[in-house]
C-alpha positions as CSV (number, residue, x, y, z in Angstrom):
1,X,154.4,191.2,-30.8
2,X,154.6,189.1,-27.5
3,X,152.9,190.5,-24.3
4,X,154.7,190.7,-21.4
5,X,154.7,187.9,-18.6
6,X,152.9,189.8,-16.4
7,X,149.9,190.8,-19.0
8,X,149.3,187.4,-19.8
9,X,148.7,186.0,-16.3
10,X,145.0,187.2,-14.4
11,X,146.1,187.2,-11.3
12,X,149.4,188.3,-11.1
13,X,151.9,187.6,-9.6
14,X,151.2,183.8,-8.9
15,X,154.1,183.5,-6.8
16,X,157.5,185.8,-5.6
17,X,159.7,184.6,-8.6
18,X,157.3,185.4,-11.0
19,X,156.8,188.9,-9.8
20,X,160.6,189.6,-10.4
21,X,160.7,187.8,-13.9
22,X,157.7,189.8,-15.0
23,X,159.8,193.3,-14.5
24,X,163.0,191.7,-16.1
25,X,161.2,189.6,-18.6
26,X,162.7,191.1,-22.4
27,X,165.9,190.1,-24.1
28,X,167.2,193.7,-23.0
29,X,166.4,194.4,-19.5
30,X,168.7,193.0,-17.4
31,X,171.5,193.7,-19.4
32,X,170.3,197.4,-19.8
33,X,169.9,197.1,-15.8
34,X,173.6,196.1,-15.6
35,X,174.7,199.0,-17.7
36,X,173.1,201.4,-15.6
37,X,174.3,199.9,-12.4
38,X,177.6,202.0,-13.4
39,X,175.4,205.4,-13.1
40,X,173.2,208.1,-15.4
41,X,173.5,206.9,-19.5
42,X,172.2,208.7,-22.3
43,X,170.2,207.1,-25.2
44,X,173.3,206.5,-27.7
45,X,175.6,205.7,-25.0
46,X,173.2,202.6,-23.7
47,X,172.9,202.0,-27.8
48,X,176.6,201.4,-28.2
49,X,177.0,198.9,-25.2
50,X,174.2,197.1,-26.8
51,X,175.4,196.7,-30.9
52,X,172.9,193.8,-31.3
53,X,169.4,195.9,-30.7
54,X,167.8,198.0,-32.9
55,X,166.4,201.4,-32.1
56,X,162.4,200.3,-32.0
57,X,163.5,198.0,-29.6
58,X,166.0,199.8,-27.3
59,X,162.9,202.2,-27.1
60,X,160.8,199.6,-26.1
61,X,162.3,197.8,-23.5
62,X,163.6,201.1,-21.7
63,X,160.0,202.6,-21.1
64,X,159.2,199.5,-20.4
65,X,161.2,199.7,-17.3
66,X,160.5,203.4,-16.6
67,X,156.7,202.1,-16.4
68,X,157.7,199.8,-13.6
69,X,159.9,202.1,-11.9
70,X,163.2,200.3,-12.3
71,X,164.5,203.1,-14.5
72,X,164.6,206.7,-14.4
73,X,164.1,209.0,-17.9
74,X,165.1,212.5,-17.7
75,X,164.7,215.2,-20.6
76,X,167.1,218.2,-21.0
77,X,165.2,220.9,-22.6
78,X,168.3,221.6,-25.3
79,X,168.6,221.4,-28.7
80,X,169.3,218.8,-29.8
81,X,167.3,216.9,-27.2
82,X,169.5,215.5,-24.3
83,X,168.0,212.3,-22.3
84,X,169.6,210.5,-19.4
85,X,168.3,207.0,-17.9
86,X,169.3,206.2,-14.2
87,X,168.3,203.3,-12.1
88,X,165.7,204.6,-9.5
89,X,166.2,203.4,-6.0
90,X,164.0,200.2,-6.8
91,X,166.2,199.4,-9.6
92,X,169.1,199.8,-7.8
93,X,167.6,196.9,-5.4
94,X,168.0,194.4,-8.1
95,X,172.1,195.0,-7.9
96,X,172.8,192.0,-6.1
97,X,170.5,190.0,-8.5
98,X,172.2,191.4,-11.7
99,X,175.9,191.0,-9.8
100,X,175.3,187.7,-8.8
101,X,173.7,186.7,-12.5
102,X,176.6,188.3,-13.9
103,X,179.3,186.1,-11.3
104,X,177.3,183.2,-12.6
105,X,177.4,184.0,-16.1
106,X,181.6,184.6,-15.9
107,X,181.6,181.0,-14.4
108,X,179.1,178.9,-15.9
109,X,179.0,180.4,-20.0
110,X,181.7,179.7,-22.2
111,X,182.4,180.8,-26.0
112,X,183.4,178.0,-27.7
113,X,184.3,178.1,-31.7
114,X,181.2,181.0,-31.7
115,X,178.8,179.4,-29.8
116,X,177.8,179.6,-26.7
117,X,178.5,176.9,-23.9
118,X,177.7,176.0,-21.0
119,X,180.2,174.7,-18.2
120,X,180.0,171.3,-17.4
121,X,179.1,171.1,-13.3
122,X,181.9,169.6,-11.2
123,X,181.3,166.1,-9.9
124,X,181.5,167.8,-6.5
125,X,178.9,170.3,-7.6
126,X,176.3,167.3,-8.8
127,X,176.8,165.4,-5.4
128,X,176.4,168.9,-3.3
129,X,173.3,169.5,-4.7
130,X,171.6,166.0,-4.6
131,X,172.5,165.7,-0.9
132,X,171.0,169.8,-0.6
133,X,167.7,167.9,-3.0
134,X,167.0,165.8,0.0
């Protein structure tokens, strides 16, 4: 099993960007983040947004981000056990992060024949960001 970014770096964080990655860093997060941006989920309901993870993993990743305090975990004492995930206030920050990952992803990612492509930039895209390099 991997460690997380932020267990396998001493002094942590070594810089801004690295600090964010570390609470984002798993396959999961950020999608789970997105999921909850459209309010309170249960277990099952996060599960069936999410067909490719398993359980263990699911599991994982979402106490995980409770431990940061991105994500919210709330027990109902009934039977059968109810639980609810919710973004806490400093989850919620990341909104503009996930939204604008998400803008990105709608423009730039492509399915193509089952795999997964990437757009090719514009020419004025290439010559806006060498004169922004300078």
């Amino acid at each position: 099993m991997s460690l997380p970014r932020s267990k396998l770096v001493r002094n942590f964080p070594g810089c801004p960007v690295e600090a964010t990655l570390s609470l984002l860093d798993g396959k999961w997060k950020g999608v789970i983040l997105f999921h909850l941006m459209e309010g309170t989920l249960r277990f099952n309901e996060i599960r069936r947004k999410l067909p490719s993870v398993t359980q263990r993993m699911l599991t994982k990743q979402l106490r995980e981000l409770e431990e940061s305090g991105l994500v919210s975990r709330t027990v109902f004492p009934v039977v059968p056990p109810r639980v609810e995930y919710a973004l806490t206030p400093l989850g919620a920050s990341l909104r503009p992060i996930i939204k604008a990952m998400s803008v990105w992803g709608e423009e730039n990612v492509f399915c193509h024949n089952g795999r997964q492509e990437l757009a090719a930039p514009a020419a004025s895209c290439v010559a806006g960001t060498a004169l922004q390099a300078n």
